[in-house]
C-alpha positions as CSV (number, residue, x, y, z in Angstrom):
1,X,-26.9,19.2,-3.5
2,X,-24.4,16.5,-3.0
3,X,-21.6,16.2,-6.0
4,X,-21.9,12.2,-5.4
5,X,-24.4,9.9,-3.8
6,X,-23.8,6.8,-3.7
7,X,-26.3,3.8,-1.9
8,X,-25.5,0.4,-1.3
9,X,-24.0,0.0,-4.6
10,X,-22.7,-3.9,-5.0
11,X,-21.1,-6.1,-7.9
12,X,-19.8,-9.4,-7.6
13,X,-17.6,-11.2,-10.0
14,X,-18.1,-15.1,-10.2
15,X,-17.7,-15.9,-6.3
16,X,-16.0,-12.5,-5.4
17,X,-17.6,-9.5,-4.1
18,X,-15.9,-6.4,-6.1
19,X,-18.3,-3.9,-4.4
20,X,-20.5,-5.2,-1.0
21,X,-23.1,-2.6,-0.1
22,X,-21.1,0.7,-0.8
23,X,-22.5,3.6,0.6
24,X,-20.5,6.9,-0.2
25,X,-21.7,11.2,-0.6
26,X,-19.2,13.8,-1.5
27,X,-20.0,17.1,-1.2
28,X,-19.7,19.5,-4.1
29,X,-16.1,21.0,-3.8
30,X,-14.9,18.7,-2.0
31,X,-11.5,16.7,-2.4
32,X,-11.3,12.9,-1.2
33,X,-8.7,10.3,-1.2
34,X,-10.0,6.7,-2.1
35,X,-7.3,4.5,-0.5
36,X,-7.0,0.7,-0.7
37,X,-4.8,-2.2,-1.6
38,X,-5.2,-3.5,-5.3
39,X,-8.4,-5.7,-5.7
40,X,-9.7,-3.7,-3.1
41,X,-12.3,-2.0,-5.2
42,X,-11.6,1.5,-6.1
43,X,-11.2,1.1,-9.6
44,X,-14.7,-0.8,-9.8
45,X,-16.1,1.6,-7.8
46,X,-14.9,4.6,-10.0
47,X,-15.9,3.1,-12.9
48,X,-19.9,3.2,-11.5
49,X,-19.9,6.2,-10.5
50,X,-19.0,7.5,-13.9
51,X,-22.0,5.0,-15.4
52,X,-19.0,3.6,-17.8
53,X,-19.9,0.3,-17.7
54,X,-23.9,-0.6,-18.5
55,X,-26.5,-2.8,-16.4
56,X,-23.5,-4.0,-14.2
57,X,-24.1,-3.7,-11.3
58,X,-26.1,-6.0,-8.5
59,X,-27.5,-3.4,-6.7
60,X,-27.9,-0.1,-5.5
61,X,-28.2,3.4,-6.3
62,X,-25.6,6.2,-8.1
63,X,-26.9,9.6,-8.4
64,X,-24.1,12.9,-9.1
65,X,-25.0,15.9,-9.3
66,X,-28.6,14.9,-8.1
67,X,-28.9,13.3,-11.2
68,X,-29.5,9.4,-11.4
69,X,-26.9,7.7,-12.8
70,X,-27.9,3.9,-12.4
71,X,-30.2,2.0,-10.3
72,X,-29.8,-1.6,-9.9
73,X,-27.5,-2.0,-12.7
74,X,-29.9,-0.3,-15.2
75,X,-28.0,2.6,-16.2
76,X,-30.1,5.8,-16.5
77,X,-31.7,6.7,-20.1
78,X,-30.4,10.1,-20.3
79,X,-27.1,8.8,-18.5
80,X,-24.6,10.4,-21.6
81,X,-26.1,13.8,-20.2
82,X,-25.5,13.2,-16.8
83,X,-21.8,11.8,-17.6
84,X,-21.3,15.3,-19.4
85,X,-20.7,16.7,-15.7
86,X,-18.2,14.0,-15.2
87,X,-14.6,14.1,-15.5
88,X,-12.3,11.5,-15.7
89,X,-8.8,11.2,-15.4
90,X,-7.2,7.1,-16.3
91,X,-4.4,5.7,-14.8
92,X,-3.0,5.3,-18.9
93,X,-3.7,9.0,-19.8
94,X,-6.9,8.1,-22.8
95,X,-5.5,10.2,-25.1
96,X,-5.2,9.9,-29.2
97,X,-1.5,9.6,-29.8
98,X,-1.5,10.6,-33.4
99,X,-4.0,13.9,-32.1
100,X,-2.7,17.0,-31.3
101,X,-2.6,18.0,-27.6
102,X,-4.9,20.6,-28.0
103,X,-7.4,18.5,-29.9
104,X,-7.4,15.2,-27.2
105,X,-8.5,18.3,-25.2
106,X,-11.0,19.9,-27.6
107,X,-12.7,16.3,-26.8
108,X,-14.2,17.4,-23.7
109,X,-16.5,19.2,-26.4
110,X,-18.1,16.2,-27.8
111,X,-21.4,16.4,-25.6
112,X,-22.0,19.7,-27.0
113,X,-20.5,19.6,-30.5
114,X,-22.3,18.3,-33.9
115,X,-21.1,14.9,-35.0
116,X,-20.1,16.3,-38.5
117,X,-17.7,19.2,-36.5
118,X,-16.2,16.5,-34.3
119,X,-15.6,14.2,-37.0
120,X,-14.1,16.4,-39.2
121,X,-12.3,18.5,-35.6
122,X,-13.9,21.8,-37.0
123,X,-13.6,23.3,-34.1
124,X,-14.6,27.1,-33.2
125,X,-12.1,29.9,-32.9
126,X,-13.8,30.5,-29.6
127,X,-13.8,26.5,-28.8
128,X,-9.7,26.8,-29.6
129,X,-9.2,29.4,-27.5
130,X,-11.0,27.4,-24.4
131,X,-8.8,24.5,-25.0
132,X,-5.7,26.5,-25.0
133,X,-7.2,28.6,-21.8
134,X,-7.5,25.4,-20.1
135,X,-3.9,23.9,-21.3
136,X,-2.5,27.0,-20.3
137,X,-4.3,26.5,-16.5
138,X,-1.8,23.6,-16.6
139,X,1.1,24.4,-17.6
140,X,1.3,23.2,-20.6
141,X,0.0,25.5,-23.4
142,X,3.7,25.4,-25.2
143,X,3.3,21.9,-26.3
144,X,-0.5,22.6,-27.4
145,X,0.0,21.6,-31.3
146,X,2.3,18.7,-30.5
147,X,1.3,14.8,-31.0
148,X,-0.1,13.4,-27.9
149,X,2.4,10.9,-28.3
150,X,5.7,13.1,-27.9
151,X,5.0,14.4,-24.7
152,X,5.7,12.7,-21.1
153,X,3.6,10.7,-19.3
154,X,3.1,13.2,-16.6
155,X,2.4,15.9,-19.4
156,X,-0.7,13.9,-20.7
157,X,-2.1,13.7,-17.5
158,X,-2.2,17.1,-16.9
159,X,-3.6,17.2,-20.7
160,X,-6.8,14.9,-19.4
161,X,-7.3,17.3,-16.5
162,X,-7.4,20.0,-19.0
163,X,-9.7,18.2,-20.5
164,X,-12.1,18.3,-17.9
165,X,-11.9,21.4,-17.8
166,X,-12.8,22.3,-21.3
167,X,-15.8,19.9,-20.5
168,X,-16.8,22.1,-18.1
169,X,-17.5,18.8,-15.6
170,X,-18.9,19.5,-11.7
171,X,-17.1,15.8,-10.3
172,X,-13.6,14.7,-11.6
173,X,-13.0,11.3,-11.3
174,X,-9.1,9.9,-10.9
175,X,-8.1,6.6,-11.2
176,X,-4.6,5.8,-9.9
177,X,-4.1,9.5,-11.7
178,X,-0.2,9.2,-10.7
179,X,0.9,5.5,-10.8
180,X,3.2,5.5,-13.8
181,X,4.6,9.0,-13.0
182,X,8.1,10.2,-11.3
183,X,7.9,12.2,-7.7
184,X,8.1,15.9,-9.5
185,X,5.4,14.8,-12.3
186,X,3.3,13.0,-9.6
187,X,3.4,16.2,-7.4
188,X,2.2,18.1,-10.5
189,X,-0.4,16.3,-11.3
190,X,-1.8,16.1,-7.8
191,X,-1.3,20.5,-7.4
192,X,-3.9,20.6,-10.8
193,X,-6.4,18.4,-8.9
194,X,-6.2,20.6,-5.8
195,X,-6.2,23.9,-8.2
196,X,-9.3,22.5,-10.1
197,X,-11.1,21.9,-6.6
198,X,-10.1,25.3,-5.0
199,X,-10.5,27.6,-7.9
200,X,-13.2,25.6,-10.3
201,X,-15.5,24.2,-6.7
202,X,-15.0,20.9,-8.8
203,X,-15.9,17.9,-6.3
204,X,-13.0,15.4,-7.0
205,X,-12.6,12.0,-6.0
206,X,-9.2,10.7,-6.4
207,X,-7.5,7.1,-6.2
208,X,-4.2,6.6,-4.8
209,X,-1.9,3.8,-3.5
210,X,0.6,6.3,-2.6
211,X,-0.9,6.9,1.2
212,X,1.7,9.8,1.9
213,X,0.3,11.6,-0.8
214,X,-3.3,10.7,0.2
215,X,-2.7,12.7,3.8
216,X,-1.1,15.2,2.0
217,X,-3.5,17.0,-0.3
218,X,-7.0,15.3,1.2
219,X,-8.6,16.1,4.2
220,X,-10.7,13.2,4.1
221,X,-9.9,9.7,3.0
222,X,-12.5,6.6,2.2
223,X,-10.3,3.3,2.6
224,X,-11.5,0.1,1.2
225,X,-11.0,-3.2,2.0
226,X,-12.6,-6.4,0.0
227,X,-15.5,-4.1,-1.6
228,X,-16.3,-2.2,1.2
229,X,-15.8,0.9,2.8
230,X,-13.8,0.1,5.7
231,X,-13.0,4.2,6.9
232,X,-14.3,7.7,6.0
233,X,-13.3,10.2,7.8
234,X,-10.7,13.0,8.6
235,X,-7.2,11.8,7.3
236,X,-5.9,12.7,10.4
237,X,-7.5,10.1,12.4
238,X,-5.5,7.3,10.0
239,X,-3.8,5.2,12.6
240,X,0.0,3.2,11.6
241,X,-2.0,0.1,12.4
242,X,-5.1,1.0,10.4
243,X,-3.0,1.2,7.6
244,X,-1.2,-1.7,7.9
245,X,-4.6,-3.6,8.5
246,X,-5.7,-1.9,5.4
247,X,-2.3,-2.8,3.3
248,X,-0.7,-5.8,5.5
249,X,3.2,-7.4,4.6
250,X,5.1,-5.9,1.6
251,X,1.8,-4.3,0.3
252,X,2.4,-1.8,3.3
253,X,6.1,-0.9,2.7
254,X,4.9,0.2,-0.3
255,X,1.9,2.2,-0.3
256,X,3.2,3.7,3.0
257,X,6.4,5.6,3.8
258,X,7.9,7.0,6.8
259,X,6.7,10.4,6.2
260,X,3.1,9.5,6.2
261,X,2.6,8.1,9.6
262,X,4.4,10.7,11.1
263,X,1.9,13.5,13.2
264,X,0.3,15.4,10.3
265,X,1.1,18.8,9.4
266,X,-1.3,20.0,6.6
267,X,0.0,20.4,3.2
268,X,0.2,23.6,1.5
269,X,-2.7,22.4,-0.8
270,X,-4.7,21.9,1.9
271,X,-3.8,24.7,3.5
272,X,-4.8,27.1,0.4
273,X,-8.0,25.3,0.0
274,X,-9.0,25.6,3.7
């Protein structure tokens, strides 16, 4: 079964195509980059595959975990119970600020907890101890009882991942998961999406501008370019002028350093998922 399916999948905006004809399968376990310049599409893009945003899009097919998730911009009827398998990790963390870490976490319950519980966060003594399980998986189990709000930006990350896990999703989704974050917090975050693909079998699909760290912990990348999907392939076949294609001028500098267009060594997270 393939984690994501995806099948000439297109949205325009006014004049401007935002997704032309995507065509896209992840198998389950793996871990993808989805590289691009900003408009390119990859935040659009994420957002259909999680069936966040309803009878959008122009055309096209989304199915994850063999499960439709919209078909020509219908979204699917039983789409909330499909979206229980997905994970999703936003640029801006999602989390309650005034909530304890451990209950932003205890969210990834919702699908399967009574209204009256949630509402009220009357949460299981077993349910506790799966949220702290899964903060603990991240390092992060000290600060579990602490306001969202007081902790850094690259500790509510992993706090969203943890999240996912307590959901107990099949595909996590990251959008631009590291953007806001310093080198050491970035290079956190990125080590729990490789543990949650290696030791969970999670398929995750994860944005990134930061190309270096694209080759680093993915053995495949998708590019985009204007909508589409413009490369898919091993990230070791990413040329220098691919990428600067893909990026052009300043937009290249940046996304791209030295490091990354250097011969390839594979990363120690690729290495222990191999």
């Amino acid at each position: 079964m393939l984690a994501i399916e995806v099948s000439g999948l297109s949205k325009t905006f006014g004049s401007r195509k935002a997704l032309d004809d995507v065509h896209l399968a992840l198998e389950a376990g793996e871990m993808v980059a989805l590289i691009g310049a900003s408009g390119s599409g990859k935040s659009t893009l994420l957002r259909h595959l999680s069936g966040f945003v309803r009878g959008d899009a122009d055309g096209g097919e989304v199915h994850v975990m063999g499960e439709l998730v919209q078909r020509n911009g219908a979204i699917a009827a039983d789409v909330r119970r499909v979206r229980a398998q997905i994970g999703f990790v936003f640029q801006q963390f999602n989390l309650v600020d005034r909530l304890t870490l451990l209950t932003n976490v205890l969210t990834g319950l919702l699908h399967r907890v009574p209204t009256h519980r949630s509402l009220l966060k009357l949460f299981t003594r077993e349910e506790r101890a799966l949220g702290l399980k899964a903060l603990a998986e991240v390092g992060i189990d000290d600060y579990a009882f602490q306001r969202a709000s007081t902790l850094s930006g690259g500790q509510q990350q992993r706090a969203a991942i943890a999240r996912a896990l307590v959901q107990g999703a099949k595909v996590v989704l990251a959008d631009e998961p590291i953007a806001s974050l310093d080198p050491e917090s970035s290079r956190k975050v990125m080590d729990m999406l490789a543990r949650v693909n290696r030791d969970h079998g999670c398929a995750v699909l994860v944005s990134l501008h930061q190309v270096d760290i694209a080759l680093q912990y993915c053995k495949r990348v998708v590019a985009m370019r204007d909508g589409r999907v413009v490369f898919d392939g091993p990230a070791t076949e990413l040329s220098p002028a691919f990428l600067q294609s893909l990026y052009g001028g300043e937009a290249f500098a940046d996304a791209v350093t030295p490091a990354s267009v250097l011969p390839l060594q594979p990363s120690a997270a690729i290495r222990a998922a191999a």
